[in-house]
PLY file of the C-alpha trace (Angstrom):
ply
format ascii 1.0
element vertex 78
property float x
property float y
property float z
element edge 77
property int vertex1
property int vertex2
end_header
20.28 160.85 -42.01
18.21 159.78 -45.26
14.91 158.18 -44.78
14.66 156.15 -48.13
11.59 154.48 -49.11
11.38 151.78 -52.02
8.20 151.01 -53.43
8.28 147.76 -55.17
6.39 144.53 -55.47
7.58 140.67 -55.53
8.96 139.48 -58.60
9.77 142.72 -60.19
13.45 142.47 -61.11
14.09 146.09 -61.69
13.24 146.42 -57.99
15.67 143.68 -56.73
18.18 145.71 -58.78
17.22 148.57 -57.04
17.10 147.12 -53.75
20.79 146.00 -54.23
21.76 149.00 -54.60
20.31 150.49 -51.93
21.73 148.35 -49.83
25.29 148.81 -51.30
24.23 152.48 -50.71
23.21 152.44 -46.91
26.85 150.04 -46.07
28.63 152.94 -46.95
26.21 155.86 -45.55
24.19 156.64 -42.66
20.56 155.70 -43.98
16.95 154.12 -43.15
15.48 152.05 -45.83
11.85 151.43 -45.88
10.49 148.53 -48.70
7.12 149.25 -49.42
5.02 146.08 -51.36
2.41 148.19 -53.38
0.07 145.15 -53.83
-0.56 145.65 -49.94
-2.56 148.88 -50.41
-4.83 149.93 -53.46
-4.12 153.55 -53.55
-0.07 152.74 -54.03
-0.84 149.80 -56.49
-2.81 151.97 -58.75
-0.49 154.86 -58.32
2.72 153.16 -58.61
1.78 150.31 -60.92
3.47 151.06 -64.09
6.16 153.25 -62.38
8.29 150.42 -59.75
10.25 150.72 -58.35
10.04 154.27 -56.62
12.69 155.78 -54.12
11.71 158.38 -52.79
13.98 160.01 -50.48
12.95 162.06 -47.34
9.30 162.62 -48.90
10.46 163.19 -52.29
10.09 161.22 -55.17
13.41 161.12 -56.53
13.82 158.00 -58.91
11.81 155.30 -60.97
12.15 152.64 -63.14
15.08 151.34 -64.74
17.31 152.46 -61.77
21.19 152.65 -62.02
24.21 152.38 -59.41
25.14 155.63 -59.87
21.46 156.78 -60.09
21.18 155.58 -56.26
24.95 157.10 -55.64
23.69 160.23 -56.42
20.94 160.33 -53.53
23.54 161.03 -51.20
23.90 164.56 -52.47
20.55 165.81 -50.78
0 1
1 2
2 3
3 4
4 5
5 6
6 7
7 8
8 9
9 10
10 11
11 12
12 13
13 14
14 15
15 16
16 17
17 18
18 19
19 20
20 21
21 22
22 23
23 24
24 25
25 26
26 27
27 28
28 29
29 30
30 31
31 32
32 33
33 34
34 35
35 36
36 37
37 38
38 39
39 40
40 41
41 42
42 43
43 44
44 45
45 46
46 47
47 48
48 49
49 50
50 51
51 52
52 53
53 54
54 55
55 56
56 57
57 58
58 59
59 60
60 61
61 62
62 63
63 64
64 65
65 66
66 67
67 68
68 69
69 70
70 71
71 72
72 73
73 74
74 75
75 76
76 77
């Protein structure tokens, strides 16, 4: 099973993209999805800042940014 973390913050709409298809994602698969706010914690605001949204997929930073359907598609390939 993938253990998928987003790291996003409110109001970002590149991370509600995301999000969507994530969820898209984890109808069709076997997956945990973990949404991370990185206003809640210094450290990830400052590293992730400029960067949301992050997946990172078991431990791994896999994809940022502008984020596409197949982009997320593509995770399942671990």
């Amino acid at each position: 099973m993938l253990h998928v973390t987003l790291y996003s913050k409110a109001g970002c709409h590149l991370c509600d993209e995301a999000r969507a298809h994530l969820e898209e994602l984890a109808a069709a698969h076997e997956m945990e999805i973990d949404e991370i706010d990185i206003r809640r914690d210094d450290a990830l605001f400052e590293r992730y800042r400029y960067r949301i949204p992050v997946i990172v997929v078991n431990g791994v930073e896999r994809l940022e940014g502008r984020i596409e359907a197949a982009d997320v598609q593509a995770l399942i390939s671990v």
